[in-house]
C-alpha positions, -999 to 999 in steps of 0.1 A, spaced: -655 -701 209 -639 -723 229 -661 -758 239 -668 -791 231 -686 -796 193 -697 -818 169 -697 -805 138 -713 -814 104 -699 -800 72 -714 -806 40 -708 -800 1 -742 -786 -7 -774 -796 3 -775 -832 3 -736 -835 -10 -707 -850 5 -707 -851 44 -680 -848 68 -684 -853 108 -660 -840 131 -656 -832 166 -635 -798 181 -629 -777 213 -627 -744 189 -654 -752 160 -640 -712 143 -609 -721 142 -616 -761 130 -639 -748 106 -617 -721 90 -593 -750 89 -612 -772 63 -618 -738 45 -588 -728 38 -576 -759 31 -551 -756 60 -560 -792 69 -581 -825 59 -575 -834 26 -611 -852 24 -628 -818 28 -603 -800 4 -607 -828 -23 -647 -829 -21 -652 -791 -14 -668 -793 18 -669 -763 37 -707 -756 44 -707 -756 84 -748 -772 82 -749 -782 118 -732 -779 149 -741 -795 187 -725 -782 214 -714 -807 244 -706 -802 285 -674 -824 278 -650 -837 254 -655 -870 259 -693 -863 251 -688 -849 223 -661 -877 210 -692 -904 218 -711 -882 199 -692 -879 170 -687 -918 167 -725 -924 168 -736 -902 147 -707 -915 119 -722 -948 124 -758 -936 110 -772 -943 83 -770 -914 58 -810 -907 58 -809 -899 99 -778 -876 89 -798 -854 64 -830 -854 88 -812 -845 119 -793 -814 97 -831 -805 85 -845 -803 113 -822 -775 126 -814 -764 94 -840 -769 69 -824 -747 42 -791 -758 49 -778 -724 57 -740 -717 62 -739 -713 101 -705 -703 99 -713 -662 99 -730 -674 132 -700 -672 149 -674 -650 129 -701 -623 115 -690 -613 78 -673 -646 71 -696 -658 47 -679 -672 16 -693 -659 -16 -690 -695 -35 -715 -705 -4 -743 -683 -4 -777 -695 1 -796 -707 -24 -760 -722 -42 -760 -757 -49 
């Protein structure tokens, strides 16, 4: 799925966060879980895709990215409720059958 993202990764529910931005969000996140890239989210085991926001452009989603790194950690965690109140792993979303069995719901 190719088009502009901002992306929000997280340990477990209300763990470590990570915010990134991508053209390819599959590919990016498949990435951090396989440790292919990012130390950070290797080191901290953060691989939960929790929230992801779609943009027209790159450079949206880049001005995007840099806000919402700048918030405070409480507007992080509401905004991820809101569309994600049981901080599901989205990540079968887009490749169906690619949940990771350490991730389940109800883990962590």
């Amino acid at each position: 799925m190719k088009q502009p993202c901002v992306y929000i990764l997280a340990s477990q529910r209300n763990g470590t966060l990570y915010i990134g931005v991508t053209s390819d969000v599959v590919r990016r996140v498949w990435q951090h879980r396989s440790g292919e890239t990012d130390s950070f989210t290797a080191e901290y085991g953060v691989h939960r895709l929790v929230y992801a926001e779609f943009h027209t452009t790159m450079a949206d989603a880049i001005h995007r990215e840099k806000c919402l790194k700048v918030w405070r950690r409480s507007w992080k965690l509401r905004l991820i409720e809101e569309g994600n109140p049981r901080w599901r792993d989205l990540y079968p979303d887009f490749v169906p059958g690619a949940l990771d069995p350490r991730l389940r719901e109800g883990d962590g």
